[in-house]
Structures are given as structure tokens and as C-alpha cells.
C-alpha positions as CSV (number, residue, x, y, z in Angstrom):
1,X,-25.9,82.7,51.1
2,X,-29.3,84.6,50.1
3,X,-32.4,84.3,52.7
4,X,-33.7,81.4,51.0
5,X,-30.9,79.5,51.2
6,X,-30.3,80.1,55.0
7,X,-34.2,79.3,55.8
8,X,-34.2,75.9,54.0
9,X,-30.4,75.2,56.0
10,X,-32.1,76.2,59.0
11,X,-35.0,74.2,58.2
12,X,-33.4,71.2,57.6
13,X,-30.9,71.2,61.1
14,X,-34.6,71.5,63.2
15,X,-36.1,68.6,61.2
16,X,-32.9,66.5,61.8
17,X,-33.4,67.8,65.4
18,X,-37.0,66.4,65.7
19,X,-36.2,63.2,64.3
20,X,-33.8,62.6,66.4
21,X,-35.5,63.4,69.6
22,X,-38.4,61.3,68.7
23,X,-36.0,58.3,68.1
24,X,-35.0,57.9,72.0
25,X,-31.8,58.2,73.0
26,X,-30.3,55.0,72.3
27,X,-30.0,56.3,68.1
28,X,-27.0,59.0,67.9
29,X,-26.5,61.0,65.1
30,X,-23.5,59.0,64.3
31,X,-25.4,55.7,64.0
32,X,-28.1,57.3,62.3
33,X,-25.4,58.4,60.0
34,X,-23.6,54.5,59.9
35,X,-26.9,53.3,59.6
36,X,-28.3,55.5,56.2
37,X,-24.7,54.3,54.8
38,X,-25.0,50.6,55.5
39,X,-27.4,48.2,53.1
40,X,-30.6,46.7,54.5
41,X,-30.4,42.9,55.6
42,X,-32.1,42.1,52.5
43,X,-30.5,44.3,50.4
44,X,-27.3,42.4,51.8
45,X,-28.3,38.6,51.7
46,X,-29.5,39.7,47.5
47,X,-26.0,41.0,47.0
48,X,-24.1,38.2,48.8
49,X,-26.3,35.4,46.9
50,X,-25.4,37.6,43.5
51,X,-21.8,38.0,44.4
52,X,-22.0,34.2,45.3
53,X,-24.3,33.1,41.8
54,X,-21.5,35.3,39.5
55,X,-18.6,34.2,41.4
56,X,-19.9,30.2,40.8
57,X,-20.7,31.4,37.7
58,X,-17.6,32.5,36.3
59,X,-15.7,29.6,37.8
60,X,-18.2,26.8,36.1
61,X,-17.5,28.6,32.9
62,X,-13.9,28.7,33.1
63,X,-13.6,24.8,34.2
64,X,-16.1,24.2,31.2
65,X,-14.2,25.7,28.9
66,X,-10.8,24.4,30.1
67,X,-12.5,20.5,30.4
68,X,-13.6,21.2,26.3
69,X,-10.2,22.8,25.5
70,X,-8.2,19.3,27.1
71,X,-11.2,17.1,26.0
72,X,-10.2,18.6,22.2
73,X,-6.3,18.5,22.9
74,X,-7.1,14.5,23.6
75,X,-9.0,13.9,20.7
76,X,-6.5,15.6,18.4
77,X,-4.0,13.0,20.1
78,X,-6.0,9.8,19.3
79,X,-6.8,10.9,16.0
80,X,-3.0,11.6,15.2
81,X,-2.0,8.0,16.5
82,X,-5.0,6.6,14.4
83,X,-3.6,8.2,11.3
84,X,0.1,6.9,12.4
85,X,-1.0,3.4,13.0
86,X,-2.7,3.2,9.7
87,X,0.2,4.9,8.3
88,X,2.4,2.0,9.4
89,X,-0.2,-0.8,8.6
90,X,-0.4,0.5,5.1
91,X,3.4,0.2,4.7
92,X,3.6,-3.1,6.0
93,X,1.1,-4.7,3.6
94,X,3.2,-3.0,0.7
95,X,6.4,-4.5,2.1
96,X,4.1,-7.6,2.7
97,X,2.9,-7.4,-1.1
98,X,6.0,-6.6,-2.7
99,X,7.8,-9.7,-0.4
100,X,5.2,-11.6,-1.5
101,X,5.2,-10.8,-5.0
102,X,8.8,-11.3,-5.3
103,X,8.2,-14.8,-4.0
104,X,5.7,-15.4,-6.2
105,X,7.9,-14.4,-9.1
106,X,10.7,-16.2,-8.0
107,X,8.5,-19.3,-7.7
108,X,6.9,-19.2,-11.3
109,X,10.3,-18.8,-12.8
110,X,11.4,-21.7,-10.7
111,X,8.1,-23.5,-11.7
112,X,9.1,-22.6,-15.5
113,X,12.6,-24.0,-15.1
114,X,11.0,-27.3,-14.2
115,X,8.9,-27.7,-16.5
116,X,12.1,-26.8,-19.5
117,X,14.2,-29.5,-17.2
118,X,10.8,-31.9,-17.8
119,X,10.8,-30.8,-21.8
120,X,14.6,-31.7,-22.1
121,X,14.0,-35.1,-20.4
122,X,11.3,-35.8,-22.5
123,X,13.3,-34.9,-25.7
124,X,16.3,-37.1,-24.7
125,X,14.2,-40.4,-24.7
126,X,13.0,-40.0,-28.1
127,X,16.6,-40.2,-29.3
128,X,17.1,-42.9,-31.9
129,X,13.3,-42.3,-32.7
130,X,13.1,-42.4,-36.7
131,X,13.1,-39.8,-38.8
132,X,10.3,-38.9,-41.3
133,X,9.5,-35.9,-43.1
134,X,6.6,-34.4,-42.4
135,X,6.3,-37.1,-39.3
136,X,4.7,-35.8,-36.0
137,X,4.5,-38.9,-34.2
138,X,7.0,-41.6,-32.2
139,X,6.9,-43.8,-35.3
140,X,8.3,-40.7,-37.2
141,X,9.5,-37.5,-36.6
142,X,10.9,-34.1,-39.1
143,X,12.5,-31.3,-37.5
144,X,9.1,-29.3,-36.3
145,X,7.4,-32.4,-35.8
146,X,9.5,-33.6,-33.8
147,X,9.5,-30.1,-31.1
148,X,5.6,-29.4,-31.3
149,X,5.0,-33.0,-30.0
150,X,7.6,-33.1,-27.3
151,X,5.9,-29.5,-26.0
152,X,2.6,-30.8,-26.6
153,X,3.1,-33.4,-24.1
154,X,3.6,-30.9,-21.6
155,X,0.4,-28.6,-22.4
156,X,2.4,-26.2,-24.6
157,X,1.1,-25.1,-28.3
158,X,3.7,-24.6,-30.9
159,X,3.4,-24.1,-34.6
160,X,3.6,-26.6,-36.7
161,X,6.9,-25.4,-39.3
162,X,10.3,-24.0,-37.8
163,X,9.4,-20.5,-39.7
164,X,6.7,-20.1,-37.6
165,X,8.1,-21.7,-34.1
166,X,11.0,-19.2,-34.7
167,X,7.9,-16.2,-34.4
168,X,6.9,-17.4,-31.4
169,X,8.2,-17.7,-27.8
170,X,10.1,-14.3,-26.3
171,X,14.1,-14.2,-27.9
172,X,16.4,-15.7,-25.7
173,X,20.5,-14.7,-25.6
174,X,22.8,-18.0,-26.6
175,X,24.7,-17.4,-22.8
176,X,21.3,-17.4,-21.2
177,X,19.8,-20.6,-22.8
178,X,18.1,-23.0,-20.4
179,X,16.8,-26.4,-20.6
180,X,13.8,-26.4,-23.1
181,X,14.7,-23.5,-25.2
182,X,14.5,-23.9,-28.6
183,X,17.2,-23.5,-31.3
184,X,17.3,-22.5,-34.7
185,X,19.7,-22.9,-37.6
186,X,20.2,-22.2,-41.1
187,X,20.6,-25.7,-42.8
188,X,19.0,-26.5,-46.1
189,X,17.2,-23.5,-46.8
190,X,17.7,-19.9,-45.6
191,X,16.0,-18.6,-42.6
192,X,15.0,-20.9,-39.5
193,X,14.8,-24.3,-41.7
194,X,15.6,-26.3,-38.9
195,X,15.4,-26.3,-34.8
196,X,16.0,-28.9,-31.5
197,X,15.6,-28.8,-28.3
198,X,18.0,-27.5,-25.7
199,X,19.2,-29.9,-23.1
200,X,21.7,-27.9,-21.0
201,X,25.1,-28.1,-21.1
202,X,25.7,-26.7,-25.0
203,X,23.7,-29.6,-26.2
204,X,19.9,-30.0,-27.9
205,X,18.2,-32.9,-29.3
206,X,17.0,-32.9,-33.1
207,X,15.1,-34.7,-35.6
208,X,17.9,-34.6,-38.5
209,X,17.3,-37.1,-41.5
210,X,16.7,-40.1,-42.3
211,X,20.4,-41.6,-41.9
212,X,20.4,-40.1,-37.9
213,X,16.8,-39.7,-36.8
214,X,16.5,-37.8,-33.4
215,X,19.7,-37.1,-32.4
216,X,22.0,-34.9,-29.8
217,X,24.3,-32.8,-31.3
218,X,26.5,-29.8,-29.8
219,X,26.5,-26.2,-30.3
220,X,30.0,-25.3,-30.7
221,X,29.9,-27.8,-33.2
222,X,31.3,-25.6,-36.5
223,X,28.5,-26.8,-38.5
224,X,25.6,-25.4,-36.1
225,X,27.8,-22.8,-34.7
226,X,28.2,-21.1,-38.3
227,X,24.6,-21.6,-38.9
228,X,23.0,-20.9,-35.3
229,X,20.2,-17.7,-35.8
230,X,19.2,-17.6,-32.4
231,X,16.8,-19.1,-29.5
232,X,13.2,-19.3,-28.4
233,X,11.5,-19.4,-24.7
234,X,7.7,-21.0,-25.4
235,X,7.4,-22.0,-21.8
């Protein structure tokens, strides 16, 4: 330690001397000590308020942000049983439609097989009605007369000659015939020269000549069976 040094030691031990003489007696050097270490009261009400303020602080923040995290978790929930429910509704109305479509179907066809029933009936009470060719009415009846005015009866339009009844209608299988079909033959000329009207049961009612008028013949009857071309459904 140089001179200088010592002098400014030595002047600093007699200040600390003075000061504390001048204190009284009740301050030791200790305390003095304790006390330049410890923070003033304000100094400590500042730092418990700001340990207080950050400690509330942090805690709002973390329930904040944990409330937002469940409140998201419970929307994601709800929106995943929306999209399930509507899901499960959209199915049902296209089981719904399809059931009901099918029903619908099933009724129209029904509806259909009615109405060939009604046809047939019709047909079978002009038997014995004369025959005339060219006729179209009760008093007279040819072949194709005879079938476009039983179907007009029952608000269906057919052609007036067998050629062009035989274009109409959707083709219909000999095992799958149903009342009010119509059949077509070979006869007189080739092609679809004549036709009846199915009845059921391998039978159809016809307008055949002047010796028969409107009559019921059979199918497996050799003569129609060798000359059968195929059927019609115009209903």
C-alpha cells in the first residue's frame, strides 16, 4: 500500500468514527451496517405492490388463456355434433326419399295394372259387337278400330292402323303379358296386320270379320301361336 492509499484508508475509518459518535449511542456499527443493507419502507411497500401486481399478473394471464383454450375445446365439440347431427338427418331423408320413391313406384305400377284390368273389362263387353272394316264405333268395329276406341275410353291415344299401334307402346315379353297389353299377329298380310286386347289368362279379345265380330280367342291356339309377332304396353 503506497502513502496515498493509507491516507484515504485512514481517512475514511475517522469519518466512519465521527459519524458514528454523532449518532448517539443507541446506532452500532452493526445496525448501521443492517440498516445501509436493508430497503427503505417505501422502497419496500413499491416492491411488495410490484411483486404483488406481477404475481396477479401472471396468474390472470394464465387462467385467461386456459378459460380461451377450454372455451375453444367446447366449441370444437358443438361444432363436431352439429356436423354429426346433420350428417345423420341427411341420411335419413335419403332413406326417407328412396322409401318413399319406391312406394311411389310401386303404386304407379299398381295404378297402371288397374287401369290394363279396367281396359280388359272394357274389351270383354264389346264381345259380339259387329264387325266392320274400317269401323271405329259400337255399331262397327275392324281390328284397329276396335283397340284405339276401347283405350280411348280410358284417356289413352293409339294409332289408328295395327302397323302403327305395333310402333308404339314399350315391347312387352309373351310370359310377362298383363291385362291390357296388346297383341299382334301375322294374318292376312305380313307384318302386324292384325291385334286384340289381352285379357289375362292366355286370352285377348279381337275384332275378326264379319262372320265372328269381336271375339275371344286363345293364344296357344296353333293359328295365333304360329303367327304371334309380339306385344305392346301403351298404358
Amino acid at each position: 500500500m503506497n502513502k496515498r492509499q493509507h491516507f484515504n484508508s485512514v481517512w475514511l475509518c475517522t469519518l466512519l468514527i465521527c459519524a458514528l459518535v454523532l449518532s448517539g449511542p443507541q446506532v452500532s456499527i452493526p445496525a448501521l451496517a443492517h440498516g445501509l443493507s436493508q430497503p427503505t419502507a417505501g422502497q419496500a411497500e413499491h416492491s411488495l405492490v410490484l411483486r404483488t401486481e406481477q404475481g396477479q399478473f401472471g396468474v390472470t394471464y394464465q387462467d385467461r388463456q386456459g378459460a380461451g383454450h377450454k372455451e375453444l375445446q367446447a366449441q370444437d365439440r358443438q361444432l363436431a355434433e352439429e356436423k354429426r347431427l346433420a350428417r345423420e338427418e341427411k341420411l335419413r331423408m335419403k332413406n326417407l326419399l328412396a322409401s318413399r320413391s319406391i312406394h311411389l313406384a310401386q303404386y304407379a305400377k299398381w295404378v297402371k295394372a288397374q287401369q290394363g284390368l279396367s281396359v280388359a273389362r272394357d274389351a270383354e263387353s264389346f264381345v259380339g259387337a259387329p264387325y266392320v272394316w274400317g269401323g271405329t264405333t259400337p255399331q262397327g268395329f275392324d281390328c284397329s278400330g276396335f283397340t284405339q276406341y276401347v283405350f280411348a275410353q280410358h284417356g289413352v291415344a293409339v294409332p289408328r292402323n295395327s302397323y302403327d299401334q305395333f310402333d308404339a307402346g314399350r315391347p312387352v315379353a309373351e310370359q310377362e303379358l298383363q291385362p291390357g297389353d296388346l297383341v299382334f299377329f301375322t294374318t292376312y298380310a305380313p307384318g302386324p296386320s292384325h291385334l286384340g286386347i289381352y285379357v289375362g289368362e292366355g286370352k285377348f279379345v279381337h275384332a275378326l270379320n264379319n262372320n265372328t265380330g269381336v271375339i275371344t280367342s286363345t293364344l296357344d291356339n296353333d293359328y295365333y301361336k304360329n303367327r304371334f309377332l309380339g306385344a305392346k304396353r301403351v298404358i
